[in-house]
SEVEXZA-971018 format. One line per field, with one value per residue (C-alpha): residue in one letter; x, z, y; residue number from 1. Coordinates in steps of 0.5 Angstrom, whole numbers. Example, Ala and Ser with C-alpha at 12.3 -4.5 7.8 and 13.67 -1.06 7.14 Angstrom:
BEGIN
res: c(a, s)
px: c(25, 27)
pz: c(16, 14)
py: c(-9, -2)
n: c(1, 2)
% end
This chain:
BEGIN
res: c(x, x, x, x, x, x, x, x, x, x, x, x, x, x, x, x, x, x, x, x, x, x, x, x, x, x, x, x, x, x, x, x, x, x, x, x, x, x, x, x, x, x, x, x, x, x, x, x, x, x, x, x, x, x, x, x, x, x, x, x, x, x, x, x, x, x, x, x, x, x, x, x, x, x, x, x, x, x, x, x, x, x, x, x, x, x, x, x, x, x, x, x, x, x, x, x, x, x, x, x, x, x, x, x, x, x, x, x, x, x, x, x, x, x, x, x, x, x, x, x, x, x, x, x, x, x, x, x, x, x, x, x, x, x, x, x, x, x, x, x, x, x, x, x, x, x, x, x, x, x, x, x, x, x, x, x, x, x, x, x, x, x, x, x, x, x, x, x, x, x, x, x, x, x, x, x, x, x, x, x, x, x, x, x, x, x, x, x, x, x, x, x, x, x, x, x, x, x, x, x, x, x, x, x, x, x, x, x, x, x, x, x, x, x, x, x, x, x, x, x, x, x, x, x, x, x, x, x, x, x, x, x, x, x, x, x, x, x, x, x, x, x, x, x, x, x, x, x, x, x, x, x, x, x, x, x, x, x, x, x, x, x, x, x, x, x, x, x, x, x, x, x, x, x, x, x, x, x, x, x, x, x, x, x, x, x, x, x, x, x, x, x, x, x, x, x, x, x, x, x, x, x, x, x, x, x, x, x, x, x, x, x, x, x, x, x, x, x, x, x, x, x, x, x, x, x, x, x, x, x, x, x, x, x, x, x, x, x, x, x, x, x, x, x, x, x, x, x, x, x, x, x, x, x, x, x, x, x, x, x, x, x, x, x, x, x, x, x, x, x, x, x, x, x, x, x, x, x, x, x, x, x, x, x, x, x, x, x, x, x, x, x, x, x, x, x, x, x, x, x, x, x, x, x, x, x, x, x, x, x, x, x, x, x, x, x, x, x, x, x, x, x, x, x, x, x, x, x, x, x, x, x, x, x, x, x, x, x, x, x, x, x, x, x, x, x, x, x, x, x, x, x, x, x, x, x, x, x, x, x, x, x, x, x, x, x, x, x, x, x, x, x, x, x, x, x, x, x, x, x, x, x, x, x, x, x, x, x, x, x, x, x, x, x, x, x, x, x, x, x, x, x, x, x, x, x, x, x, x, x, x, x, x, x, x, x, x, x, x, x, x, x, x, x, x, x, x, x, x, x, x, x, x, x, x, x, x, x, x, x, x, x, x, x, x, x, x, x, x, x, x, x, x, x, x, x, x, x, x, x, x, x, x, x, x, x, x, x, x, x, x, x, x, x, x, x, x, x, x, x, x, x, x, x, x, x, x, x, x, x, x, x, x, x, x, x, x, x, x, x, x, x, x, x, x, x, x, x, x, x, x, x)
px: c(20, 16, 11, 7, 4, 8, 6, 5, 6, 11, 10, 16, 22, 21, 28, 26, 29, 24, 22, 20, 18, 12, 10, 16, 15, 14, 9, 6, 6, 4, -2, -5, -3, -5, -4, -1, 7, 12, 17, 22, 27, 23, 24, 31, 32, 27, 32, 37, 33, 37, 32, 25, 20, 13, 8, 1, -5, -3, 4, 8, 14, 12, 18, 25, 30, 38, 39, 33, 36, 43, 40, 36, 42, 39, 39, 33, 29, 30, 26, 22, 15, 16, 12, 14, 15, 20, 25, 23, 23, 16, 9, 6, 7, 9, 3, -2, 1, 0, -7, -8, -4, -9, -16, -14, -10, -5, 2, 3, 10, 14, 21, 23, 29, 31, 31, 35, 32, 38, 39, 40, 33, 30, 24, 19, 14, 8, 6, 0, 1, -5, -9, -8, -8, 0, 4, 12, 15, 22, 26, 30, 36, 37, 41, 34, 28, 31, 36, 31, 26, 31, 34, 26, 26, 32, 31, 24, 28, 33, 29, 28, 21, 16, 13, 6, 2, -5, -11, -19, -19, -15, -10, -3, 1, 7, 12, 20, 25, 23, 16, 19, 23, 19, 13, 17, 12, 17, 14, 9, 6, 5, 3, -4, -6, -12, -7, -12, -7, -2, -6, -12, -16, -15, -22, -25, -31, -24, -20, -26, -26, -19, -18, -25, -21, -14, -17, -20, -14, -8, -5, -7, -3, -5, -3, -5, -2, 1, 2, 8, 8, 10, 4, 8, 4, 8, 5, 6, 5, 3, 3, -1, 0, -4, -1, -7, -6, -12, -18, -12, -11, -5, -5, 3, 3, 10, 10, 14, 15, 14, 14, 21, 17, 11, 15, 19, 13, 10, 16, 16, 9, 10, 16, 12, 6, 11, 14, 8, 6, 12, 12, 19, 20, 22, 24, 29, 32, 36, 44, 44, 38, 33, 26, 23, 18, 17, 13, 6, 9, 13, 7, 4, 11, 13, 5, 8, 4, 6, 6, 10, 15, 17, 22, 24, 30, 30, 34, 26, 26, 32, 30, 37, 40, 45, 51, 53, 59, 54, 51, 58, 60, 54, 54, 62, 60, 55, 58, 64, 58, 59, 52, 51, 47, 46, 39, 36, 33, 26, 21, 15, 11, 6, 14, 14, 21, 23, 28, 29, 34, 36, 40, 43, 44, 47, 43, 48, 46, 49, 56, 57, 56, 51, 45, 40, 40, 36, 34, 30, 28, 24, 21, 24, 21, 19, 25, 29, 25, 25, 32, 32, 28, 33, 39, 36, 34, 42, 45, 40, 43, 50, 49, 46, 51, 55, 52, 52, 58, 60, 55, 60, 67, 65, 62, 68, 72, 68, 66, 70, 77, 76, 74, 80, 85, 81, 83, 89, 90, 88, 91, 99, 96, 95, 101, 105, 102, 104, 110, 116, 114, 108, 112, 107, 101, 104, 106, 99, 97, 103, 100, 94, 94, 99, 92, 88, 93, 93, 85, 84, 89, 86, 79, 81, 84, 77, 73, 78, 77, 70, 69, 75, 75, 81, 75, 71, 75, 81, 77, 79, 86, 88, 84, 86, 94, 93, 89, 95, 101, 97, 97, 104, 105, 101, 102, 110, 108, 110, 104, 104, 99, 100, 95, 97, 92, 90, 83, 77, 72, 66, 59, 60, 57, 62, 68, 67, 66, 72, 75, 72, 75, 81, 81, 78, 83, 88, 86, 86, 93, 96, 91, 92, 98, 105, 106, 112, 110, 103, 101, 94, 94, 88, 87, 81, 80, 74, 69, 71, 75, 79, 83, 87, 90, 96, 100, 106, 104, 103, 95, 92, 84, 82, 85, 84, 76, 76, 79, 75, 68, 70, 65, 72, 76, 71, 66, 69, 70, 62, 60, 66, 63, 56, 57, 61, 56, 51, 54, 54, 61, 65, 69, 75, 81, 86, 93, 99, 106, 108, 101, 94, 91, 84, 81, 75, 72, 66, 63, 65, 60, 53, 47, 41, 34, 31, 24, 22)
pz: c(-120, -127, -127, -133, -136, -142, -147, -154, -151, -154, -154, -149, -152, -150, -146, -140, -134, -130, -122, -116, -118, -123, -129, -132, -133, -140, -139, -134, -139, -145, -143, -140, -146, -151, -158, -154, -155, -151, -153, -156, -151, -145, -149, -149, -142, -139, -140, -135, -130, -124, -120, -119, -113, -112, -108, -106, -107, -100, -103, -98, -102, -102, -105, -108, -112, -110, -114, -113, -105, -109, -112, -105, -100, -95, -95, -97, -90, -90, -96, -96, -91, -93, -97, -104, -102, -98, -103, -108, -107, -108, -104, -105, -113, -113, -109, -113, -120, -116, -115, -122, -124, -119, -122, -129, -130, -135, -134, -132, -130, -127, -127, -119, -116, -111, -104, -101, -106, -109, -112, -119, -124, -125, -128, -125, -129, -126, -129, -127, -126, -128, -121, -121, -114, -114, -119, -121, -120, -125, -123, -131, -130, -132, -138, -141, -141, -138, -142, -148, -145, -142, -150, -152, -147, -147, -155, -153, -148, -153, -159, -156, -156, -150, -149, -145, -144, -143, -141, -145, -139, -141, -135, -136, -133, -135, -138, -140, -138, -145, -142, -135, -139, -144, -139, -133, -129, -125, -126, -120, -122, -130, -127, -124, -129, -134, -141, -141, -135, -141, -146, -146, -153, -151, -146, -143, -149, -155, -152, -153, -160, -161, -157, -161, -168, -165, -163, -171, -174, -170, -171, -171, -172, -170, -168, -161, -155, -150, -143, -139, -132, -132, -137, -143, -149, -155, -161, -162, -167, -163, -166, -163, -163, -160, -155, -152, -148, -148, -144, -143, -147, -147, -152, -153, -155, -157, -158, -162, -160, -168, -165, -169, -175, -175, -175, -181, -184, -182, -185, -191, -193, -192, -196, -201, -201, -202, -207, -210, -209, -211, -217, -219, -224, -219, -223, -220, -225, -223, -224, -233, -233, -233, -231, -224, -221, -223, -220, -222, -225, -229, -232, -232, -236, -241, -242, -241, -236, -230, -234, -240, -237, -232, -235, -240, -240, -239, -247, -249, -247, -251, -257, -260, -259, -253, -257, -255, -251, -246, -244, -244, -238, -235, -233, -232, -227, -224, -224, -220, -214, -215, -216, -223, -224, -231, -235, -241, -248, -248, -252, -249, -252, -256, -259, -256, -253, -246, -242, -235, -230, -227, -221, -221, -215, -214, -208, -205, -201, -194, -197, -200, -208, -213, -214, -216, -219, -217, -222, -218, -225, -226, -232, -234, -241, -238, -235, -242, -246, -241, -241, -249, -249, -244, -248, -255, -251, -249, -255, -258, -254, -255, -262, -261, -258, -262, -268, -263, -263, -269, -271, -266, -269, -275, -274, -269, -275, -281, -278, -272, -274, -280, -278, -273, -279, -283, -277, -276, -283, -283, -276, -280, -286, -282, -278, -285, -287, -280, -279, -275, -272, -269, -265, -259, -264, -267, -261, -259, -266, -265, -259, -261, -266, -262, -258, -264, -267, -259, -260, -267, -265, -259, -262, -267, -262, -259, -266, -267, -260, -260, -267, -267, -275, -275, -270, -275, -281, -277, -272, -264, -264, -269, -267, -260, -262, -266, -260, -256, -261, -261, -253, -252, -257, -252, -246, -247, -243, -247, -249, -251, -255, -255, -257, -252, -257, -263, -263, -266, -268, -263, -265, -266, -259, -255, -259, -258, -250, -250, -253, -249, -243, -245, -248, -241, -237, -241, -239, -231, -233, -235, -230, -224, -223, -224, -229, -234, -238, -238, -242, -246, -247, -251, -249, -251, -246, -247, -249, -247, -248, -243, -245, -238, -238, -233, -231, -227, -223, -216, -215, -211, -213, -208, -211, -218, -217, -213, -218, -224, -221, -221, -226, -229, -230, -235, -234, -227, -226, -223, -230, -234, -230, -232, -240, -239, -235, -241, -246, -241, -239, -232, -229, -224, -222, -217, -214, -218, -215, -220, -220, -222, -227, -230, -233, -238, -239, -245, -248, -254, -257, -257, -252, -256, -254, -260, -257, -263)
py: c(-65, -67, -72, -75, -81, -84, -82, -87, -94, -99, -106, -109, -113, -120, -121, -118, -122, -126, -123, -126, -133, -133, -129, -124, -117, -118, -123, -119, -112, -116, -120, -112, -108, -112, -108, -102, -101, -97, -92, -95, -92, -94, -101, -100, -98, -103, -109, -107, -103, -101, -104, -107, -108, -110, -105, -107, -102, -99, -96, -101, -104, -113, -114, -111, -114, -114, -108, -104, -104, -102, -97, -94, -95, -100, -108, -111, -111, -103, -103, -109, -106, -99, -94, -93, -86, -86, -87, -82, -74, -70, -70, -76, -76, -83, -85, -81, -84, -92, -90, -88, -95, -99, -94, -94, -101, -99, -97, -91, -87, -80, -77, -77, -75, -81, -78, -75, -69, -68, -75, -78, -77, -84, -85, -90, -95, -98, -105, -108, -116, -120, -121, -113, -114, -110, -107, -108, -102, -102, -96, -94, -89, -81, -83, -87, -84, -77, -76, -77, -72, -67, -67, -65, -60, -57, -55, -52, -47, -45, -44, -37, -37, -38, -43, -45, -51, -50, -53, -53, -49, -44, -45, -45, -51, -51, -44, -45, -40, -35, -34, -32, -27, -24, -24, -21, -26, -32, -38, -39, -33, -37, -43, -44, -38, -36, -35, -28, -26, -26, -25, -20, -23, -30, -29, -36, -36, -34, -39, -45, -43, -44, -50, -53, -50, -54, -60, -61, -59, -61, -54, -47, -41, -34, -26, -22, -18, -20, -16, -16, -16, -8, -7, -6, -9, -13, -16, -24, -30, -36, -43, -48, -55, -60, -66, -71, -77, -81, -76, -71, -65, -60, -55, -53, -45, -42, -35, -30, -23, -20, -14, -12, -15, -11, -5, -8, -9, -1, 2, -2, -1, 7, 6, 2, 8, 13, 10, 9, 15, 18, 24, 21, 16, 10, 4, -3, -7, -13, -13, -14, -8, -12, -9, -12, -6, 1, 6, 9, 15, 11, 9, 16, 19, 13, 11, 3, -1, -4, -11, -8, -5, -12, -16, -11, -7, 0, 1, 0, 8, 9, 16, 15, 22, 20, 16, 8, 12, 15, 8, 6, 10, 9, 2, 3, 8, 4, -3, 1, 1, 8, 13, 16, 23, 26, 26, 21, 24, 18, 16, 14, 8, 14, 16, 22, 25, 27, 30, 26, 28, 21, 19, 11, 8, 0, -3, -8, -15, -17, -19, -12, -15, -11, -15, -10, -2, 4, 9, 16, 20, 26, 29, 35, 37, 43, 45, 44, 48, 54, 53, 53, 59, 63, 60, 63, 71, 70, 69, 74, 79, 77, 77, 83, 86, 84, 87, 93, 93, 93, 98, 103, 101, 102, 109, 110, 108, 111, 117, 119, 117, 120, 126, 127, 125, 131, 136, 133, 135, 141, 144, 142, 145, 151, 151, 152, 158, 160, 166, 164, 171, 167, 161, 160, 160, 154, 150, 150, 147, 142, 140, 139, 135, 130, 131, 129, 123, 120, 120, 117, 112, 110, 110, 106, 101, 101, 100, 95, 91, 93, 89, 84, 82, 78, 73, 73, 71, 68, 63, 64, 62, 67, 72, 72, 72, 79, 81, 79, 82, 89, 88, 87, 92, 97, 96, 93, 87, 80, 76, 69, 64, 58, 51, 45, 41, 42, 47, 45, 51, 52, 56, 63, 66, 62, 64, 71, 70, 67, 73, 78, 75, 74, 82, 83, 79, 82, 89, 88, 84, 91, 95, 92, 87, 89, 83, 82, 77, 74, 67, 65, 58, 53, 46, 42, 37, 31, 34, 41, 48, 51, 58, 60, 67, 67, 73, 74, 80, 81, 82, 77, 75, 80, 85, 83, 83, 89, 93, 90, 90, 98, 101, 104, 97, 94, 89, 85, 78, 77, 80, 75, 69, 71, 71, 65, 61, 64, 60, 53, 55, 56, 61, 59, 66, 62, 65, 61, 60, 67, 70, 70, 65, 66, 59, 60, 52, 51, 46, 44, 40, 45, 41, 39, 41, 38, 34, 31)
n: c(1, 2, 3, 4, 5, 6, 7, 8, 9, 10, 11, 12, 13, 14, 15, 16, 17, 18, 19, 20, 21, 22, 23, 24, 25, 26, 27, 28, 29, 30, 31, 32, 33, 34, 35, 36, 37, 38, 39, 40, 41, 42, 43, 44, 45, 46, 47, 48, 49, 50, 51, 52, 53, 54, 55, 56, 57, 58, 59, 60, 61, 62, 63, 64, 65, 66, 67, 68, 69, 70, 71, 72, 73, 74, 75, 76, 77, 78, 79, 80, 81, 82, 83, 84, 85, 86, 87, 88, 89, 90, 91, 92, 93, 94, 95, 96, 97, 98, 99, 100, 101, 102, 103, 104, 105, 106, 107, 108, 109, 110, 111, 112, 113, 114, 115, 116, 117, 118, 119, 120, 121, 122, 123, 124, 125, 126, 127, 128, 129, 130, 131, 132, 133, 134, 135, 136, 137, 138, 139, 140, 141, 142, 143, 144, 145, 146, 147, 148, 149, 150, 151, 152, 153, 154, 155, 156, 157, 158, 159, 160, 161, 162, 163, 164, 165, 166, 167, 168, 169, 170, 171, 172, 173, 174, 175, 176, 177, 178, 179, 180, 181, 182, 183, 184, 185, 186, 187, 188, 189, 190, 191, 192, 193, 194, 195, 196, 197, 198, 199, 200, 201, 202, 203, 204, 205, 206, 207, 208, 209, 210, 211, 212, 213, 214, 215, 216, 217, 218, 219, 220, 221, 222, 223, 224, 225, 226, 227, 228, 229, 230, 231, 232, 233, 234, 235, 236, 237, 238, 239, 240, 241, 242, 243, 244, 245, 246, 247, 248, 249, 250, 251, 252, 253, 254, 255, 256, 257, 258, 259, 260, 261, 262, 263, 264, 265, 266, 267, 268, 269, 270, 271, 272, 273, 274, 275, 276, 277, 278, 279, 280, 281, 282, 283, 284, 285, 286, 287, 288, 289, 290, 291, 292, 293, 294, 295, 296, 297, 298, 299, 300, 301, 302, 303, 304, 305, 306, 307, 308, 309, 310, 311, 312, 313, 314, 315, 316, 317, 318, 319, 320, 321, 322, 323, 324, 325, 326, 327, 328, 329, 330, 331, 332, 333, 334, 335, 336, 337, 338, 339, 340, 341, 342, 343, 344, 345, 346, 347, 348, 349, 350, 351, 352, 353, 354, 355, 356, 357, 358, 359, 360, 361, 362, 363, 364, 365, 366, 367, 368, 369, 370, 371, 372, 373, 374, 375, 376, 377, 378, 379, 380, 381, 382, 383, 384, 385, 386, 387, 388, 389, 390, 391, 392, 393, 394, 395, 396, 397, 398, 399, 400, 401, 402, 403, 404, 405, 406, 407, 408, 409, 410, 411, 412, 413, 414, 415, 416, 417, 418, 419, 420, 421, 422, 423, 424, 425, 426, 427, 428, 429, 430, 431, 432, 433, 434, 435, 436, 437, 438, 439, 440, 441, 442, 443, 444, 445, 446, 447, 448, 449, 450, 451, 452, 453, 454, 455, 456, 457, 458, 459, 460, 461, 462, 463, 464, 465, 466, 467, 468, 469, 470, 471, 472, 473, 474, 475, 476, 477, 478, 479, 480, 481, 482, 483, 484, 485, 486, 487, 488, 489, 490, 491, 492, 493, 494, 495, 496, 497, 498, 499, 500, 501, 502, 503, 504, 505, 506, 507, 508, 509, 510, 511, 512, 513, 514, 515, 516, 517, 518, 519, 520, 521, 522, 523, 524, 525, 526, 527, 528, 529, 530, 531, 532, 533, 534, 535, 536, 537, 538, 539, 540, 541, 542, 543, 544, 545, 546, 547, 548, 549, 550, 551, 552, 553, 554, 555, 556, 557, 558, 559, 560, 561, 562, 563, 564, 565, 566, 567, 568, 569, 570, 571, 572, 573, 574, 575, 576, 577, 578, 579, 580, 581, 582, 583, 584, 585, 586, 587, 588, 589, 590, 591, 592, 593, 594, 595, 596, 597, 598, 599, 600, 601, 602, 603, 604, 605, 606, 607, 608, 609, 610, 611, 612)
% end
């Protein structure tokens, strides 16, 4: 059962029916409210109600209408001489509210339940007549002032908050069904309560100063803790809002659990720290590049301000080195909703140049569109020209291997082959002045300068290999293509050369180290496969050359490293890939469907490390 008193009166309309002979309702209700209105609803239904009586001060029922003995059930001498409460279930609520009516003078009502305790809700209203000494009594149907209030209730208890009433004492009088749930406490145990049962901060001395604080502003809104029934302790928001009646004053709370947004709001604070904190550039930007938050080591690394940078777009940065086409594939790549990796050469706001290593991720919404771009940079100034400095020492030392090479070839050339032509001659001038009678001598010198032809032959192939003129002067292909005809010419293995597309001339150093691996290539070839035939093949691809050298031997990859790694099979397959990758290249051996093929990759155009 729910009783209370109407709440903003309404003037009552002026077609109410006439009662029991004298004055009528309205007369009766007009000439004691005066200016006070009745709810607008309560005016609707009072026209029609389902019944009306008269009681005395006594609670017993003077008179009852047709209708109102319909209503209870009972012919007219069953209701008239009984008491009030009798037709109404509850423990005297419909009395304490007539004794209110007859103390106060004022209309007053409540929600019953007709008896039985299961019958239909009403609402009963108390008007005084004019000589106070009884009261009309009209009796208004569940779908009236019910309904409207059952329509205010039931959004309270759907609106997922809990919800309290509680008193300037600070007792709760009246919980909804989320309060129960989210406390674990069962209504009876809420209401009769102190709210500090629930609240521990909202002491007797806190509550008086938030009600005083409500009472001035109508309204307050405020953060605590809240206790549940097993001792658990969760954050809440509780809006307050003031309802008074009169002397009667209710403080409506309607509590929140934020406990899922206090620990959203924690970890975007710790995200927000280490972003700000972060050593790495960390800059977000709309989806047309414009600048929305950049972190302090943005500021720390370009020199532009947190305010100059804001609305800007991150081509502010831009040196001019890195070509229209490399921004192109950017945003083609990012716009894609694909992450992109690469680095950037900068310039600061003072004009000095950086290197950046950047990472570009698109930030998508619920729908799974692109709204926002994320860029994580770090400075790599450092990096680059260390890397500059070990790229120097390296082509210093292919260089200087080169000249070092052909230093030998030449004294293998000049020096040692020459000597050996000599003795060669002197050994067949000497086998001329030899008498037949001396045959055995002679076919020891005969062998001996097969012996010395062999050698100078042989080191004459090695200065030659050693020192590749033909590289120097003829470019790569060229080179590579005599290299291949003497090959096939040594070894009888057929070899072709051929350029898939045409070759674009690359820095000396990568020209040699393409050569020595197809050199080193080709000696496993005739060393460790049975191949008959072996292709070398040029193709530049984008902004790379790829030469691929394939046999159709029966060696595995395994074999053809093992062997090579040997100190008598040249300078191995780890020793290939290190002077490949020194030059910025890669090297890749893989088993083809006729044998194996090695595949050498460099980059076509040089890298930059200019930082001015």
């Amino acid at each position: 059962m729910i009783s209370r008193p109407l709440i903003r009166p309404l003037a009552p309309p002026p077609n109410l029916r006439d009662f029991d002979g004298e004055c009528s309702v309205v007369e009766s209700i007009a000439s004691f409210v005066k200016q006070e209105r009745w709810e607008g609803f309560v005016s609707e239904k009072i026209q029609d109600p389902l019944g009306l009586l008269t009681v005395g001060q006594d609670g017993i029922v003077i008179a009852a209408d047709a209708a109102a003995c319909r209503l209870f059930g009972k012919p007219e001498e069953g209701v008239v001489g009984r008491a009030l409460g009798d037709f109404f279930s509850g423990d005297g609520e419909v009395e304490a509210l007539l004794r209110q009516s007859f103390a106060k003078g004022e209309v007053s009502g409540g929600e019953f339940r007709l008896n039985p305790g299961d019958g239909p809700w009403c609402h009963a209203i108390f008007i005084p007549e004019k000589n106070a000494g009884f009261r009309r009594v009209a009796v208004v149907g569940f779908d009236g002032i019910h309904d409207y209030l059952l329509m205010g209730r039931t959004a309270i208890e759907v609106s997922g908050d809990a919800v309290y009433w509680i008193t300037p004492d600070a007792t709760i009088v009246d919980v909804n069904s989320v309060a129960c749930a989210s406390s674990g406490y069962e209504r009876d145990q809420l209401v009769g309560a102190k709210i500090e049962k629930i609240d521990p901060i909202l002491t007797r001395e806190v509550w008086d100063l938030a009600f005083r604080s409500l009472r001035a502003n109508g309204s307050l809104k405020m953060e605590s803790v809240h206790r549940k029934k097993c001792g658990a302790e969760v954050p809440v928001e509780i809006s307050l809002a003031s309802v008074s009646r009169k002397e009667r004053e209710l403080a409506c709370a309607f509590v929140r659990n934020i406990q899922d947004r206090k620990r959203m709001k924690e970890n975007l604070l710790k995200l927000r720290m280490a972003v700000e904190q972060s050593a790495n550039t960390i800059v977000i930007t709309d989806k047309s590049g414009t600048i929305e938050y950049v972190n302090a080591a943005f500021t720390k690394t370009s020199g532009y301000t947190f305010s100059e940078a804001i609305g800007k777009n991150p081509s502010v940065l831009k040196s001019g080195l890195q070509s229209e086409k490399f921004y192109k594939e950017l945003w083609e790549t990012i716009l894609q909703g694909q992450i992109w990796r690469g680095m950037f050469h900068n310039k600061k706001k003072d004009g000095t140049s950086y290197w950046e290593s950047a990472t570009i991720s698109p930030i998508l919404d619920s729908a799974g569109n692109i709204f926002r771009f994320i860029a994580v940079k770090e400075d790599i100034t450092s990096q680059r020209l260390s890397e500059k400095k070990i790229e120097d020492l390296r082509q210093r030392l292919a260089m200087s291997e080169q000249d070092e090479r052909k230093r030998i070839a030449s004294a293998l050339h000049d020096s040692t082959v020459q000597d050996l032509v000599a003795v060669h001659l002197d050994i067949h001038r000497a086998v001329g002045m030899i008498g037949s009678e001396y045959s055995q001598a002679r076919d020891i010198l005969m062998d001996a300068m097969a012996i010395i032809e062999n050698n100078a032959n042989e080191l004459r192939s090695l200065a030659y290999d050693l020192h590749a003129p033909w590289l120097l002067h003829g470019g790569l292909f060229s080179g590579i293509e005599t290299y291949a005809r003497k090959f096939a010419v040594r070894s009888g293995i057929c070899a072709t050369v051929e350029a898939v597309t045409p070759i674009p001339r690359i820095s000396q150093i990568k020209e040699i180290s393409l050569y020595r691996i197809v050199q080193e290539s080709l000696t496993n070839v005739l060393r460790h496969s049975s191949a008959s035939r072996v292709w070398i093949r040029f193709e530049a691809t984008g902004e790379n050359l790829e030469v691929s050298i394939c046999d159709d031997g029966g060696a595995t990859p395994e074999v053809l490293e093992y062997a090579s790694s040997n100190p008598l099979g040249g300078i191995g397959i780890l020793s290939m890939r290190e002077r490949i990758e020194a030059v910025g290249g890669a090297l890749s051996v893989s088993r083809e469907p006729e044998g194996v093929c090695v595949r050498a990759l460099v980059p076509i155009f040089e890298d930059s490390y200019e930082l001015y």
